[in-house]
Structure formats: structure tokens, C-alpha cells
py3Dmol code that shows the C-alpha trace and the ligand (Angstrom):
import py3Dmol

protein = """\
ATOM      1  CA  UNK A   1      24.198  10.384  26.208  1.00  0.00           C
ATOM      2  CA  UNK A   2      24.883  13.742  27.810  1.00  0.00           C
ATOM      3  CA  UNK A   3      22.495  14.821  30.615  1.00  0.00           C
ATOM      4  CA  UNK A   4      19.508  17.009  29.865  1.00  0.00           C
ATOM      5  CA  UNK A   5      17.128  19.343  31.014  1.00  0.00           C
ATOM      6  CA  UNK A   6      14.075  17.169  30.846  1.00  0.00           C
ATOM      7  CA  UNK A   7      16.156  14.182  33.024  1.00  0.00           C
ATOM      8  CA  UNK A   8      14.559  15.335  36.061  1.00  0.00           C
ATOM      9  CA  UNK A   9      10.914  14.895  34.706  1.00  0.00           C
ATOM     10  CA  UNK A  10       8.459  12.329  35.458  1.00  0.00           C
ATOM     11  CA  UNK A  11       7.096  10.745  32.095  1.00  0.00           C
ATOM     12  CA  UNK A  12       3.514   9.543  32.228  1.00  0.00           C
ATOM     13  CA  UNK A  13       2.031   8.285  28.961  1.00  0.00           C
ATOM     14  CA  UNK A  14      -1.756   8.748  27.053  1.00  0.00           C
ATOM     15  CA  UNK A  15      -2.035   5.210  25.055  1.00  0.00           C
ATOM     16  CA  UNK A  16      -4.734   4.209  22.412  1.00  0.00           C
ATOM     17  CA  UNK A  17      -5.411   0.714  23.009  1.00  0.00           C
ATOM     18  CA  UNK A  18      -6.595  -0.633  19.450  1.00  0.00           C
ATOM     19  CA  UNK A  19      -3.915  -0.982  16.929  1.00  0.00           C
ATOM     20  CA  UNK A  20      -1.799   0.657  19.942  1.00  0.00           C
ATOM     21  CA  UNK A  21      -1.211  -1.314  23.188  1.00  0.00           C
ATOM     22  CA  UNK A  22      -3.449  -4.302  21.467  1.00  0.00           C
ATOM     23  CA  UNK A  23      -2.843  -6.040  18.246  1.00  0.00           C
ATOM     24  CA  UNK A  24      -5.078  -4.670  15.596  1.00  0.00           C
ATOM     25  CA  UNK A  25      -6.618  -8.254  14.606  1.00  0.00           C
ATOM     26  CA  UNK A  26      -6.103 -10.316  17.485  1.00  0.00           C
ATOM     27  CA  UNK A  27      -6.384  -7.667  20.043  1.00  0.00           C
ATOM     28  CA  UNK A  28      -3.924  -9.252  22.529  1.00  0.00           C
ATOM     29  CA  UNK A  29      -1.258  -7.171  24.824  1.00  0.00           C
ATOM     30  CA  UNK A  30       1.220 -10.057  24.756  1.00  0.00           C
ATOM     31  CA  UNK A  31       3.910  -8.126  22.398  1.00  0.00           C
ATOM     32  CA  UNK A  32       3.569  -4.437  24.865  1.00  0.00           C
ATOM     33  CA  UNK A  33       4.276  -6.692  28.198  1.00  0.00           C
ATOM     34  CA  UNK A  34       7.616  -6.216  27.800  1.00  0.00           C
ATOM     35  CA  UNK A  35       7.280  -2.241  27.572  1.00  0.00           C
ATOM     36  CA  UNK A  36       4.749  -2.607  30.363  1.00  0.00           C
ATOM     37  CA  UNK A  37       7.206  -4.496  32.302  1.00  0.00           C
ATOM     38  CA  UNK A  38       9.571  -1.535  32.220  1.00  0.00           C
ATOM     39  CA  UNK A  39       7.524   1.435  32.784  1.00  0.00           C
ATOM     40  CA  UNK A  40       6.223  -0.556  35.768  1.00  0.00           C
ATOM     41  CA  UNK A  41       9.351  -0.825  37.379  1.00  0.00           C
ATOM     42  CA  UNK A  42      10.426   2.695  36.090  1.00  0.00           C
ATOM     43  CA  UNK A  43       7.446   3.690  37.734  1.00  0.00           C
ATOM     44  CA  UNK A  44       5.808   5.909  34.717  1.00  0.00           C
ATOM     45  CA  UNK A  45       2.178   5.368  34.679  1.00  0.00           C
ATOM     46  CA  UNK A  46       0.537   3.878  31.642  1.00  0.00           C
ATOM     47  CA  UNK A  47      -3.023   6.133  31.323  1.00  0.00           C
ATOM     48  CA  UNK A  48      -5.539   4.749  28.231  1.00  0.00           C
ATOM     49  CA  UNK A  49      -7.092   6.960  26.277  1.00  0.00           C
ATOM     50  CA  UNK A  50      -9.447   4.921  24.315  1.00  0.00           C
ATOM     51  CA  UNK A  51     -12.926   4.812  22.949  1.00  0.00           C
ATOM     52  CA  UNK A  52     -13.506   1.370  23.793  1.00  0.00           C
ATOM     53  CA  UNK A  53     -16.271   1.052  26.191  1.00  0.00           C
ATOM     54  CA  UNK A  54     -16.070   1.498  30.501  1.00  0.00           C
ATOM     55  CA  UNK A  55     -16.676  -2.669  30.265  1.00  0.00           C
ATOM     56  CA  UNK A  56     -13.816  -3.464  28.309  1.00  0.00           C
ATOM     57  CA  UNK A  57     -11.536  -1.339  29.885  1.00  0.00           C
ATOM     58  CA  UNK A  58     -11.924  -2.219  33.632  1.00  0.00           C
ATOM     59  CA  UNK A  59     -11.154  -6.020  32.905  1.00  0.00           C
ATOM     60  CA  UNK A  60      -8.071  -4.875  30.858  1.00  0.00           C
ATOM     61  CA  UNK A  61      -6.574  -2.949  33.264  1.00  0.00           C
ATOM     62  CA  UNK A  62      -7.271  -5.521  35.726  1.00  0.00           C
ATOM     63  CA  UNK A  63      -5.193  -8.209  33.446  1.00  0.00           C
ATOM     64  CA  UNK A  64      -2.806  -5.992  33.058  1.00  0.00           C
ATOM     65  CA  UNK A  65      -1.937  -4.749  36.846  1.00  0.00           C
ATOM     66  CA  UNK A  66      -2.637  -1.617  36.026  1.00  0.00           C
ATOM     67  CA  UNK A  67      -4.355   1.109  38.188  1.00  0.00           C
ATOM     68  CA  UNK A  68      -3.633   4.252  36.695  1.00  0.00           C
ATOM     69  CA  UNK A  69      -6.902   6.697  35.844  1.00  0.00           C
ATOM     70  CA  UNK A  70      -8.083   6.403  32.029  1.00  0.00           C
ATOM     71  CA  UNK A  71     -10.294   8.318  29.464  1.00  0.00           C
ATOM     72  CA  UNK A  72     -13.282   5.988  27.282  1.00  0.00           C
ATOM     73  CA  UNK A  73     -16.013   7.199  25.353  1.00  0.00           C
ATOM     74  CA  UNK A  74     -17.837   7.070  28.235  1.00  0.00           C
ATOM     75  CA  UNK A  75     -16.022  10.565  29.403  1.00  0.00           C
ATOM     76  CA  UNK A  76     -16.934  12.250  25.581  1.00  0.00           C
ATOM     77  CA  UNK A  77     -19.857  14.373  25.126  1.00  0.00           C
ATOM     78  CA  UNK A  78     -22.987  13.005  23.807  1.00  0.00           C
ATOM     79  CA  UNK A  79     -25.033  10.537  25.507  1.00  0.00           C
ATOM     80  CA  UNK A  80     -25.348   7.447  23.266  1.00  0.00           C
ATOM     81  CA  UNK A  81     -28.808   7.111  22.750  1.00  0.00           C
ATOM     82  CA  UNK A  82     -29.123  10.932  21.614  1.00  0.00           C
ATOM     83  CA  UNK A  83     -26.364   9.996  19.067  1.00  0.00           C
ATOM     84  CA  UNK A  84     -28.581   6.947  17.885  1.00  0.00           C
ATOM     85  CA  UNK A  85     -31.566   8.908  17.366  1.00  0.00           C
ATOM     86  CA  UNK A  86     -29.231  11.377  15.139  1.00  0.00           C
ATOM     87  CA  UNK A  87     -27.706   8.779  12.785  1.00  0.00           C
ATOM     88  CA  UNK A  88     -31.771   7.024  12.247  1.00  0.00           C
ATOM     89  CA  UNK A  89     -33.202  10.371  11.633  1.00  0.00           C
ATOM     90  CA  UNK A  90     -30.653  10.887   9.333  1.00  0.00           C
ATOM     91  CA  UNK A  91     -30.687   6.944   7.649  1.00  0.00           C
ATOM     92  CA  UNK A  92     -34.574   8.264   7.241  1.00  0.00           C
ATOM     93  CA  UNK A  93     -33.693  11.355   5.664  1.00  0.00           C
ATOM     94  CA  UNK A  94     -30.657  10.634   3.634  1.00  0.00           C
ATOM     95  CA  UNK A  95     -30.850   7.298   3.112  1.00  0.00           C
ATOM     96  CA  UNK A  96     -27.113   7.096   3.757  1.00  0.00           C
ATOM     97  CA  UNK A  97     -26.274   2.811   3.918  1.00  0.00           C
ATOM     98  CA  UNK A  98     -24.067   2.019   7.342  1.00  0.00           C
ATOM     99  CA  UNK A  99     -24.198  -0.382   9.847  1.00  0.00           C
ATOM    100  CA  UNK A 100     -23.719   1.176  13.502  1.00  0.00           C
ATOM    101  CA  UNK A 101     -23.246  -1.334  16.612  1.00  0.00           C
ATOM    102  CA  UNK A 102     -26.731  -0.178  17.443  1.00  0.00           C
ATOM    103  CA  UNK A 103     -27.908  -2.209  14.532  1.00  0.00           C
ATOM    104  CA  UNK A 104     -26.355  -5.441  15.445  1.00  0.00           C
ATOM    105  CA  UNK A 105     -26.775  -8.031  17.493  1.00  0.00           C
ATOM    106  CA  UNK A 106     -24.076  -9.508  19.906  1.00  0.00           C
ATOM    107  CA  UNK A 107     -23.643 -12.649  17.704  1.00  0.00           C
ATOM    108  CA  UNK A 108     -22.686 -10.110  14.442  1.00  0.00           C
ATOM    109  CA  UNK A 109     -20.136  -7.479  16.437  1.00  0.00           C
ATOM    110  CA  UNK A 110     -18.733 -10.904  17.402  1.00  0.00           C
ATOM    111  CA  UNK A 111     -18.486 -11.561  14.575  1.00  0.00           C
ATOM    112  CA  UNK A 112     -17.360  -8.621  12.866  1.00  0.00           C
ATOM    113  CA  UNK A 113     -14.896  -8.011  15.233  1.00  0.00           C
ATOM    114  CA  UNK A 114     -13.255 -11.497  15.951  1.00  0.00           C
ATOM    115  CA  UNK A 115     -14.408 -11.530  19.876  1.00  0.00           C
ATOM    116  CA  UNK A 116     -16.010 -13.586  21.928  1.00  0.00           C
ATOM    117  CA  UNK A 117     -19.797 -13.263  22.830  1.00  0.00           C
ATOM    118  CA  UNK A 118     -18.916 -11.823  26.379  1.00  0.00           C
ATOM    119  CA  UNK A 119     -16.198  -9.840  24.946  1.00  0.00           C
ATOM    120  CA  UNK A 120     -19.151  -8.535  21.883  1.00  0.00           C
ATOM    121  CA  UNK A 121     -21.883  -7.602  24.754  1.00  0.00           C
ATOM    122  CA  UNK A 122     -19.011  -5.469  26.644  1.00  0.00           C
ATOM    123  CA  UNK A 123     -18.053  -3.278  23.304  1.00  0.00           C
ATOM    124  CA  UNK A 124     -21.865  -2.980  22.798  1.00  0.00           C
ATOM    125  CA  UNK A 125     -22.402  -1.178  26.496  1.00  0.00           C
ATOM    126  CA  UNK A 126     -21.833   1.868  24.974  1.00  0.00           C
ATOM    127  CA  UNK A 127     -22.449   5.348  26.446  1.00  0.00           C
ATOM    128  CA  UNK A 128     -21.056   8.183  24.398  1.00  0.00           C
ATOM    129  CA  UNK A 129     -20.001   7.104  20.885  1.00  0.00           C
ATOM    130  CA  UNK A 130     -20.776   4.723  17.936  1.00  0.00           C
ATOM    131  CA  UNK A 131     -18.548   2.770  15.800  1.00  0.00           C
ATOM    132  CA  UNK A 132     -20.538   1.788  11.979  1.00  0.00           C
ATOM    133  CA  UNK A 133     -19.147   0.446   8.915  1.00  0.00           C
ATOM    134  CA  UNK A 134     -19.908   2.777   6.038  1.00  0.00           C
ATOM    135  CA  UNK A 135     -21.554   0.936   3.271  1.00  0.00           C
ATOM    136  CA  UNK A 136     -21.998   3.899   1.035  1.00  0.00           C
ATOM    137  CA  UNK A 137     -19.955   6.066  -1.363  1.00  0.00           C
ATOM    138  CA  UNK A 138     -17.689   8.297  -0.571  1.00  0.00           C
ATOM    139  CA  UNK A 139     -19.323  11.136  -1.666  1.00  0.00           C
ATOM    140  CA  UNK A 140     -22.132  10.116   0.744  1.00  0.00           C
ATOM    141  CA  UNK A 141     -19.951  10.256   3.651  1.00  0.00           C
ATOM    142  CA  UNK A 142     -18.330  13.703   2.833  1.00  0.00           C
ATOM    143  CA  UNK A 143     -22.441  14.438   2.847  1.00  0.00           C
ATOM    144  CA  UNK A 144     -22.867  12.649   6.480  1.00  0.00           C
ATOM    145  CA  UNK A 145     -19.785  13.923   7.929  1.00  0.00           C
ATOM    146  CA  UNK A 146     -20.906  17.814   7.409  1.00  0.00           C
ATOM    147  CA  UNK A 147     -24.828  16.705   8.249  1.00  0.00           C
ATOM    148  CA  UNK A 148     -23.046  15.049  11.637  1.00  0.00           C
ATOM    149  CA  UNK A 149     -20.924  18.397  11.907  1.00  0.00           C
ATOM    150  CA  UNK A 150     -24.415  20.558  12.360  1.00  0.00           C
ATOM    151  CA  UNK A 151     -24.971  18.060  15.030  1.00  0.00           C
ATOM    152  CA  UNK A 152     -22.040  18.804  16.876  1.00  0.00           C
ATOM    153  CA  UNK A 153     -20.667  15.573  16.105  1.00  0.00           C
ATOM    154  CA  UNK A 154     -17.766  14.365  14.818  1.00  0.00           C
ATOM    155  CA  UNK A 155     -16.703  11.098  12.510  1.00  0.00           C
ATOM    156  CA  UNK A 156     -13.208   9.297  12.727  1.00  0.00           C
ATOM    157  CA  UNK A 157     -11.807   6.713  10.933  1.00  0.00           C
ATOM    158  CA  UNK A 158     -10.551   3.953  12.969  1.00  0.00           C
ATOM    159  CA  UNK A 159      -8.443   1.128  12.069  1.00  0.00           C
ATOM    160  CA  UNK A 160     -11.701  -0.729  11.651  1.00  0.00           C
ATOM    161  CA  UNK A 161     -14.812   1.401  11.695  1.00  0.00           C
ATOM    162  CA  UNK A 162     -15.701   4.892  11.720  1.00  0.00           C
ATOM    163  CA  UNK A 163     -16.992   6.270  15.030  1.00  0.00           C
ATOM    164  CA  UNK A 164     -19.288   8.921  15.466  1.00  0.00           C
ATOM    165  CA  UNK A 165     -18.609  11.038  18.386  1.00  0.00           C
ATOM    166  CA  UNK A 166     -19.501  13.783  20.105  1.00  0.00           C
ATOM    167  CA  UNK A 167     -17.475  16.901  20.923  1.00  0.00           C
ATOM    168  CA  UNK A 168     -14.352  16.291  23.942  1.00  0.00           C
ATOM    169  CA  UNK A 169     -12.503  13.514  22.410  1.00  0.00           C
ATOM    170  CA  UNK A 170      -8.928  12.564  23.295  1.00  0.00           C
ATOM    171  CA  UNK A 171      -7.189  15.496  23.252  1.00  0.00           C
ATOM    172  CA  UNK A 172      -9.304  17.118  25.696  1.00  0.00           C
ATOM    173  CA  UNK A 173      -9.557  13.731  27.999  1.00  0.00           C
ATOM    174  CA  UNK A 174      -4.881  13.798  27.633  1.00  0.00           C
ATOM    175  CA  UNK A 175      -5.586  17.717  28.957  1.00  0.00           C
ATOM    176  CA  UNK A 176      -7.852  16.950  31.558  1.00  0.00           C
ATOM    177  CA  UNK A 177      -5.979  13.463  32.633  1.00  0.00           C
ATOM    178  CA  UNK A 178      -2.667  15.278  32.780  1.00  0.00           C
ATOM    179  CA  UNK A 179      -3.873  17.709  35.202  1.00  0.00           C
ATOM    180  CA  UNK A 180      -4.448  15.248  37.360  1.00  0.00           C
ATOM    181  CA  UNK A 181      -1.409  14.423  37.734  1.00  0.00           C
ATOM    182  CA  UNK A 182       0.093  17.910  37.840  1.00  0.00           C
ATOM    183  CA  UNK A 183      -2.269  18.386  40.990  1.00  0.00           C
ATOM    184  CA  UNK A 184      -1.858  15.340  42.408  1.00  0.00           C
ATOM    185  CA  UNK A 185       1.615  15.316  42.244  1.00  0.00           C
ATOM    186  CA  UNK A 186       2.665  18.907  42.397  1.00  0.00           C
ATOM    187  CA  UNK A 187       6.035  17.952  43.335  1.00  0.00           C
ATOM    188  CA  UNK A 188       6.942  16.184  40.000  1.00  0.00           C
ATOM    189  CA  UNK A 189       7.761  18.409  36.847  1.00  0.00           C
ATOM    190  CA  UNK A 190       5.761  15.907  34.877  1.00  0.00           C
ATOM    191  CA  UNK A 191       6.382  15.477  30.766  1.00  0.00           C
ATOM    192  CA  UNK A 192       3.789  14.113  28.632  1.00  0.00           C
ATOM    193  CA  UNK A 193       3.910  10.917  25.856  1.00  0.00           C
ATOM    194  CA  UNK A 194       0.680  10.361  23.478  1.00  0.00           C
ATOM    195  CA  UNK A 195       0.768   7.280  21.769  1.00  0.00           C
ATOM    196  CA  UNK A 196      -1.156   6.328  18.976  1.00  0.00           C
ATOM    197  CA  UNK A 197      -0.973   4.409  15.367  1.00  0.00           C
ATOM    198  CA  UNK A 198      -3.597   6.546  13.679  1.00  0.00           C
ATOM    199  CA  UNK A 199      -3.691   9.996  12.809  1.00  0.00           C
ATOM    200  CA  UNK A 200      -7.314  10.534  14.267  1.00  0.00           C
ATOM    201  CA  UNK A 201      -5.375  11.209  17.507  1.00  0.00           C
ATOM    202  CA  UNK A 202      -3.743  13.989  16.509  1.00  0.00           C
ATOM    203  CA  UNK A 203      -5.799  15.805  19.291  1.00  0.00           C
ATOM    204  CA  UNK A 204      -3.666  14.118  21.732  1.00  0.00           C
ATOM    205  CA  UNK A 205      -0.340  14.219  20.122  1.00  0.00           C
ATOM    206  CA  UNK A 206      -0.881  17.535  19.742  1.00  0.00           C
ATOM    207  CA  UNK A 207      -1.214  18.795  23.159  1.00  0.00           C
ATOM    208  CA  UNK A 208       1.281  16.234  24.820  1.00  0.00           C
ATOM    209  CA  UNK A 209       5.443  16.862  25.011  1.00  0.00           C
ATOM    210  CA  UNK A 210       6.225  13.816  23.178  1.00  0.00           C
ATOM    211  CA  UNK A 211       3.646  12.815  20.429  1.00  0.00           C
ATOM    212  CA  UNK A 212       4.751   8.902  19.349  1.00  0.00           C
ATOM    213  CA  UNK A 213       2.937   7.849  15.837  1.00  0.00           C
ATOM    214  CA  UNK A 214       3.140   4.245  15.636  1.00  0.00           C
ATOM    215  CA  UNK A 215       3.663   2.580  12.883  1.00  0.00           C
ATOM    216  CA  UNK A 216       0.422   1.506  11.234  1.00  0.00           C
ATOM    217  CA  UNK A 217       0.508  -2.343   9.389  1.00  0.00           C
ATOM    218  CA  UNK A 218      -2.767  -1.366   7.778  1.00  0.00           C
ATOM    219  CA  UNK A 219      -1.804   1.447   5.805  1.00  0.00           C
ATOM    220  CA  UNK A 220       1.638   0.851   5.203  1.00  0.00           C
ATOM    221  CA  UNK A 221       3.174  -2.641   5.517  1.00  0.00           C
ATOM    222  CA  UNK A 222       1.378  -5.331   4.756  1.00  0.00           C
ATOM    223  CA  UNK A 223      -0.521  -6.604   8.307  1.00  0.00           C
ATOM    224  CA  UNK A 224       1.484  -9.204   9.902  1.00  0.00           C
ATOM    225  CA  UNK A 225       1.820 -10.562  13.395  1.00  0.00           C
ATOM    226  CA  UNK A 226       5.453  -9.498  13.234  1.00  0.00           C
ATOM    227  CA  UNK A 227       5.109  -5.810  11.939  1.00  0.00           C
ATOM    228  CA  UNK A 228       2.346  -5.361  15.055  1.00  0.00           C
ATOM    229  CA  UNK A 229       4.261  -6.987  18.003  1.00  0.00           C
ATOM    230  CA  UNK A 230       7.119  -4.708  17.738  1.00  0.00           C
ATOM    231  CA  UNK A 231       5.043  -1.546  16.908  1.00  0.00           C
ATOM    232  CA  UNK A 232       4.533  -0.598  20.638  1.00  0.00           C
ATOM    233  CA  UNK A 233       7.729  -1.431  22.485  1.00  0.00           C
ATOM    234  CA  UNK A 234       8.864   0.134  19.858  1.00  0.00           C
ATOM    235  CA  UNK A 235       7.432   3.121  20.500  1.00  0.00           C
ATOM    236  CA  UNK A 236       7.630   3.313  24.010  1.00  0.00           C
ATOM    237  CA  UNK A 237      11.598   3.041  23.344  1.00  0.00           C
ATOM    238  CA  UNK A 238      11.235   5.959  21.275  1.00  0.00           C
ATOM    239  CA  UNK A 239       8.873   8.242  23.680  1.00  0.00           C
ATOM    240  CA  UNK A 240      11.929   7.074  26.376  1.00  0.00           C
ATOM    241  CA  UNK A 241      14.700   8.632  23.882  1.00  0.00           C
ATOM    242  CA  UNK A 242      12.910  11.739  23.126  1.00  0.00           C
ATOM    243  CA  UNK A 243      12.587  12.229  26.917  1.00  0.00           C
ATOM    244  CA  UNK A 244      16.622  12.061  26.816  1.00  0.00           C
ATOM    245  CA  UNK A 245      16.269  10.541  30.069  1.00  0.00           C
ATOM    246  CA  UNK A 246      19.730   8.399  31.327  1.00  0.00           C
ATOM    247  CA  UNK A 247      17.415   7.444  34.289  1.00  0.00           C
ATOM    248  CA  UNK A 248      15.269   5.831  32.440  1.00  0.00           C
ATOM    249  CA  UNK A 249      18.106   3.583  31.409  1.00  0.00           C
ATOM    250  CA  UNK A 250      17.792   3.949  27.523  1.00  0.00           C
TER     251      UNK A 250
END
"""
ligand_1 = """\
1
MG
Mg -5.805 2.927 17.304
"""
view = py3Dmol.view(width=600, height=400)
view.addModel(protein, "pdb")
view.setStyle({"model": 0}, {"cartoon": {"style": "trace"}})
view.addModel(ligand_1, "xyz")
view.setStyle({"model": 1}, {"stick": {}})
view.zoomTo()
view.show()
């Protein structure tokens, strides 16, 4: 592979976690420890950008070994319980049918969700944004998405649930996350990777150097264990290649 300009660059990558870095069903990092392995010893920091909650994302990293700074929901605009009070009055007004963690208890996100009950009360601590199951038609959503819009709010489809969210999101969080390191590190000519399997990221594949699209099992292969341990080492090979980088030994 012939040498590059970008070989001298330090690679630092924005991951999703769900459907990402962790299996989409059974929500395990086994199948990325490999990639993690590598950019460990290659020394390229692995930054989450994720709108799983501040509790599930501190015991994570901690499994992991990781250290590196990371973006939740907790970082997005609106404060949860002003988001709450939006989607009721709007259940009262509307009478649109969905099911937001709000409504549930412990015992049915557990459920919903496959987790354990500690694991259920950590993605209920939530401070900025609120996954729901739509139980409506679709015309009623393209209703609540523009009545959410007026609120300054936004609604993405996740690989599971829809979350409402306020403005910021992950494009902003990659922005403000990679200046970080271009100020910490002012030495480094630093190169971005954004890493996702959904295209409700594109905010942060848009504004990094090397956007990586996973593959997604649930919208194009049928979802097995197989398809989704691959998927990130996978891309993380990819992000590697696009960065031309001999150094990095690919
Ligand atoms: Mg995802």
C-alpha cells in the first residue's frame, strides 16, 4: 500500500453503542473485543456517542478498560422531565397511542428490552431524551413528528424505539468531542471515524473524515448472531483502510 498523506494522523473514533459496538438483541461487546483489542494497543481512542443513559455508560466503559471522554443523552438539550410534560400534553391533545419509558415500570423496560432489572432501572435514569414504542399509524406519527418539531424536538428511529430528543444530538456532541482532542492534543493532526449502523446518525457521519455505516441485520439480512458479530470489527477494519494508514498495520 503506498504511503499517504493522512499516515501521519492520529485516528480517534465516535461509536454508537446499540446495534454498533453492542449486539442489537443481546447487547454484548464480546464480537468488538477483538477491534478493541487493536485500537488499544494502536493507541486510537474509542469515544461513545450514544443516547443510552450516564448509568449505563460508566459501567460499560469500566468493563471495557476504557477511559476515553463520551457523549449520552445526558449532554443533549432538553431536560427530561420538560420533554415528558410535552409528549402527555400532547397524548391529551392528540390522543396519539405510544408507550414512552416514562410510562413503564422497571419490570416492563426489562422486559421489553431483554435486560436485567438493574440493567432496566439504569436505562430508565434518564435526563435528556425518551425512547417510546409508537403504537399508532403512521399517519399519526408524521402528525407527532411536526407537533414535536414546534417543540424544538426531534424524533429518531432507533433499531428498537423511537426517541424523542431535543436539539444537539450526535453530530454536535462528535464536533464538540473532537475539539477536545484537537486542544488537548495540539500536537497530533487528528482524523476523525463515526461509526454507526443506522442512518439517524448521519449528523455524525457527516461532520467526521471517515463516516463508517455498518451493516444493519435488521433492515437488510435477516438478524443473526453471525451477521452482528462481524458487523463492527468489520467496520473498524474499514475506518483503518480509509485512513490508508501502513502504521496502523492494515
Ligand atoms: Mg445504533
Amino acid at each position: 500500500m503506498p504511503h499517504c498523506k493522512k499516515a501521519m494522523k492520529q485516528l480517534v473514533i465516535f461509536s454508537d453503542l446499540d446495534g454498533t459496538l453492542l449486539d442489537h438483541d443481546s447487547y454484548s461487546w464480546t464480537a468488538a473485543k477483538p477491534a478493541l483489542d487493536r485500537l488499544k494497543a494502536l493507541n486510537i481512542p474509542v469515544v461513545f456517542n450514544t443516547s443510552k443513559t450516564l448509568s449505563e455508560v460508566l459501567p460499560l466503559q469500566l468493563d471495557m478498560g476504557l477511559d476515553h471522554p463520551f457523549n449520552t443523552h445526558y449532554f443533549h438539550g432538553h431536560p427530561y422531565k420538560a420533554i415528558r410534560r410535552i409528549l402527555q400534553q400532547f397524548r391529551d391533545q392528540y390522543d396519539f397511542r405510544f408507550k414512552g419509558f416514562g410510562d413503564c415500570s422497571h419490570r416492563e423496560i426489562a422486559d421489553f428490552c431483554g435486560l436485567s432489572q438493574e440493567e432496566a432501572s439504569q436505562a430508565a435514569d434518564r435526563k435528556a431524551s425518551e425512547p417510546l414504542i409508537w403504537e399508532d399509524s403512521d399517519k399519526m406519527l408524521e402528525k407527532f413528528e411536526k407537533q414535536l418539531a414546534k417543540e424544538s424536538l426531534h424524533l429518531t428511529r432507533g433499531g428498537r424505539f423511537y426517541h424523542v430528543s431535543g436539539k444537539g444530538g450526535k453530530g454536535s456532541a462528535a464536533k464538540k468531542l473532537f475539539k477536545h482532542y484537537l486542544e488537548n492534543f495540539p500536537g497530533r493532526k487528528w482524523l476523525s471515524v463515526g461509526l454507526s449502523d443506522s442512518f439517524n446518525d448521519l449528523p455524525m457521519l457527516e461532520v467526521v473524515d471517515i463516516p463508517v455505516l455498518a451493516r444493519s441485520e435488521k433492515s437488510q439480512q435477516p438478524a443473526t448472531k453471525h451477521l452482528s458479530d462481524i458487523k463492527y470489527t468489520q467496520s473498524v477494519v474499514h475506518a483503518l483502510r480509509q485512513a490508508q494508514c501502513e502504521r496502523y498495520g492494515v
